[in-house]
C-alpha positions in Angstrom: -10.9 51.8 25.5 -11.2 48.3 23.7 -8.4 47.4 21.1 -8.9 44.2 19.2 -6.3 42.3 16.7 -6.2 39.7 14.7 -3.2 37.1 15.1 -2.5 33.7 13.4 -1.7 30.6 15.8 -0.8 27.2 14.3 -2.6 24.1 14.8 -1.5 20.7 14.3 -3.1 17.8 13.2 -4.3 15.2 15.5 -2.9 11.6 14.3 -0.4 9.7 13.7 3.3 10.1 12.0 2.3 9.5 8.5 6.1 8.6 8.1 6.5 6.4 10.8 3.0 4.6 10.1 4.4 4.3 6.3 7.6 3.0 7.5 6.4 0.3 9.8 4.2 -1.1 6.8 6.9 -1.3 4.3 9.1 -3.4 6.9 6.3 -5.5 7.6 5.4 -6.0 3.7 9.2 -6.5 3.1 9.6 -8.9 5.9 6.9 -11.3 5.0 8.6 -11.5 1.7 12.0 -12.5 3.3 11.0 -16.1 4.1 10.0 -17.5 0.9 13.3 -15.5 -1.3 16.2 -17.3 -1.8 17.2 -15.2 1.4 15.1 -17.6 3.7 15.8 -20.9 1.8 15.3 -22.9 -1.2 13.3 -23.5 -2.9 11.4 -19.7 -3.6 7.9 -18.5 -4.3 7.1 -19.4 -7.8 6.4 -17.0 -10.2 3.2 -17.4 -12.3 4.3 -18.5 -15.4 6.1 -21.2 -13.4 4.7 -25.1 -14.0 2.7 -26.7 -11.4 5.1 -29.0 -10.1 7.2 -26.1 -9.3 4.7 -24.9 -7.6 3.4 -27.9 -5.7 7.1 -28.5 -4.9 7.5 -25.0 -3.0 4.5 -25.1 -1.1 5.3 -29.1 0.2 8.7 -27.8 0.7 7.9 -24.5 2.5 4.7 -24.4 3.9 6.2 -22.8 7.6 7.4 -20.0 5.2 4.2 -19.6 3.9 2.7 -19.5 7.2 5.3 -16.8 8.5 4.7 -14.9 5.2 1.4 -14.6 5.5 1.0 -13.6 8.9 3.5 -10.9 8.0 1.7 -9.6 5.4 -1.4 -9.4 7.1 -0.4 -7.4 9.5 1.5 -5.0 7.1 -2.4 -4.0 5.8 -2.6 -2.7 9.6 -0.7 0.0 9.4 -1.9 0.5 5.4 -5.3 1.4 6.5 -4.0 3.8 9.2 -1.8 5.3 6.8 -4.9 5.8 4.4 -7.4 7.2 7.0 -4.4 9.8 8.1 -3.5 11.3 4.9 -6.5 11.8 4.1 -7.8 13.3 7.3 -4.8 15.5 6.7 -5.4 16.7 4.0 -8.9 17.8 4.6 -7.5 19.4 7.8 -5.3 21.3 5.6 -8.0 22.4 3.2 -8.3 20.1 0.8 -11.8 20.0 -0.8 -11.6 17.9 -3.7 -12.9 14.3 -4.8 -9.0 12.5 -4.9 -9.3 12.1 -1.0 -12.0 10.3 -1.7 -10.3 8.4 -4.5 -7.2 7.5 -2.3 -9.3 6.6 0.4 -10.7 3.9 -1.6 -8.0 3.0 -3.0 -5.9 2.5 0.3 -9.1 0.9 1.5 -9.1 -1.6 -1.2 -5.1 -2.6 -1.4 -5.3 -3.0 2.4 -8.2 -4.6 2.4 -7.1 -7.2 -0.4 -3.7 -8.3 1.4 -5.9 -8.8 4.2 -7.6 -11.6 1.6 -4.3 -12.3 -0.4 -2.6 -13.3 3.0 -5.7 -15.3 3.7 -5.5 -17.3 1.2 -1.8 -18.2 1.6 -2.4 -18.8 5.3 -4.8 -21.9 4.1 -2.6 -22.7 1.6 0.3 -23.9 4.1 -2.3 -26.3 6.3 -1.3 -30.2 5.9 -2.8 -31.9 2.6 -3.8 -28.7 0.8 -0.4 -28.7 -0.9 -1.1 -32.7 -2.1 -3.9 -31.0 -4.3 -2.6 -30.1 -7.2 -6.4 -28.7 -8.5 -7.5 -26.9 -5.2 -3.3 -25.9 -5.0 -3.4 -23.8 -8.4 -6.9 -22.3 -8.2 -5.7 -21.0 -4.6 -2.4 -20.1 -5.7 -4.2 -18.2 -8.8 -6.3 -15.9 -6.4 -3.2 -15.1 -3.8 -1.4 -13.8 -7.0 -4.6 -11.5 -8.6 -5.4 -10.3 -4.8 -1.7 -9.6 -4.1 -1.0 -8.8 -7.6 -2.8 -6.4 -9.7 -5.4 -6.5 -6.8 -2.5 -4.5 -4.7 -0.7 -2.7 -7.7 -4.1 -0.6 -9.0 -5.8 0.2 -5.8 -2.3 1.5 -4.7 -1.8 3.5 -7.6 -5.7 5.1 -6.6 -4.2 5.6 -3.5 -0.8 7.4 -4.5 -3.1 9.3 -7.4 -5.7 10.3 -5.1 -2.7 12.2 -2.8 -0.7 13.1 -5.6 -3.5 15.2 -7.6 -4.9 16.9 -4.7 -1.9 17.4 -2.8 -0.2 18.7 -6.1 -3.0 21.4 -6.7 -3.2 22.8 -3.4 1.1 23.0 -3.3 1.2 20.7 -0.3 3.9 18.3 -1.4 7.2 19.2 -3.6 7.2 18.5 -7.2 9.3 15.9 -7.5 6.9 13.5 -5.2 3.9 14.6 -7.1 5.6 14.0 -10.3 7.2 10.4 -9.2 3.5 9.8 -7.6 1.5 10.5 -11.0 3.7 8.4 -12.7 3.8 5.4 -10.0 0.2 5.5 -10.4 0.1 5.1 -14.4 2.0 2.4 -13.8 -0.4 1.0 -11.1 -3.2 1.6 -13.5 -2.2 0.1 -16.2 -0.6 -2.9 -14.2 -4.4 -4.7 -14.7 -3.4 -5.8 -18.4 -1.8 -8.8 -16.3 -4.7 -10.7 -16.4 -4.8 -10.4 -19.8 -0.8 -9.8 -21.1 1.1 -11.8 -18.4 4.2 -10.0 -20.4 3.3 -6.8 -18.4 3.8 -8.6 -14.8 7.0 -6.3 -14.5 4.7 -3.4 -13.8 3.7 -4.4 -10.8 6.9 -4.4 -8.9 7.6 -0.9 -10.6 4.4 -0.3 -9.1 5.4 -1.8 -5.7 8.3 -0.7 -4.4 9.0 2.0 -5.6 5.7 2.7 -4.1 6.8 2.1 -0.7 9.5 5.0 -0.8 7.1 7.0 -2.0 4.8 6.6 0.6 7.5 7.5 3.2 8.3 10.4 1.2 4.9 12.0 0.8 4.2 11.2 5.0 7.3 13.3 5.3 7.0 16.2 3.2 3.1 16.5 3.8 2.5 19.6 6.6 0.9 18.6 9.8 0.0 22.1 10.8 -2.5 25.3 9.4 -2.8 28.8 10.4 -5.6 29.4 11.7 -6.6 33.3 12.9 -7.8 34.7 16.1 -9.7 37.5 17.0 -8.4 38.8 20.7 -10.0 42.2 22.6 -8.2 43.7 24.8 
């Protein structure tokens, strides 16, 4: 006689630790900025309401900071864009069917994709004789700060929407992180009206890092493994 059941096995996603990918971004991101803060020397990385002889001073002053920043931060968007493609091949593993992966695919994409340029930029900013140009200087120094500034602070808040949403639907992350993640990405949002309201520049930081823990959070909390069933004979 033939018996058959039914039993549930679980499986586990194939990739990386989203926690450990998420942590080895935010030390590279926070290590490229350790150079050019008052930590690494004097003088620091202008803001950009700052004058342009400030910022014509910094860059003739630090330009092997700039160089050791930018390499840094260019290899932070590494691990970015693994992060991205992870989570959200994790959550379609566990059964997520909705357009936010999509969304915060894009949007991790993007914010990776604009360090890549942001850091670019700075790289060629600390070659010999681009910093005794005060034209070419600013209008380089203006697109670093809109790739690296609202350029990073709204595609990451697509990103940290895209995970929240979805992830907060299907009851795949605790409240608290889908709660902190919705409003980290309002912020991220609405962090654009920089290049119009330079008065709103603090919402990028509060965009940032806060941000960062965030994403180590959510690469914790989020399962790795589904139940899937299995039809034996016997």
């Amino acid at each position: 006689m033939i018996s058959s059941k039914d039993t549930t096995t679980r499986v586990r996603h194939a990739g990386p630790p989203l926690w450990i990918v998420a942590a080895i971004f935010v030390l590279l991101f926070m290590a490229g900025l350790y150079p050019v803060t008052a930590f690494g020397g004097k003088p620091v990385f202008p803001g950009p309401g700052e004058s342009l002889d400030v910022i014509l001073a910094f860059f003739q002053a630090r330009a092997s900071a700039v160089l050791l920043c930018a390499a840094l931060q260019f290899g932070a968007a590494i691990p970015l864009g693994i992060f991205t493609a992870t989570i959200v091949s994790r959550l379609r593993f566990l059964g997520v069917r909705a357009a936010g992966t999509e969304i915060a695919f894009f949007g991790g994409l993007a914010t990776a994709l604009n360090m890549m340029a942001s850091s670019s930029v700075l790289w060629t900013m600390s070659y010999p004789g681009i910093a005794q140009e005060p034209a070419l200087l600013q209008a380089l120094y203006r697109l670093t700060f809109a790739l690296g500034g609202p350029g990073f602070s709204v595609p990451f808040g697509l990103l940290i929407a895209g995970i929240s949403v979805t992830a907060g639907f299907n009851k795949l992350l605790p409240k608290w992180i889908v709660i902190l993640g919705l409003m980290l990405a309002v912020m991220g949002e609405l962090s654009w009206l920089d290049i119009l309201f330079p008065k709103v520049l603090f919402l990028i930081p509060l965009t940032r890092f806060p941000g960062f823990v965030w994403l180590i959070a959510a690469g914790f909390a989020l399962p790795n493994t589904v139940g899937r069933e299995r039809h034996e004979q016997k």
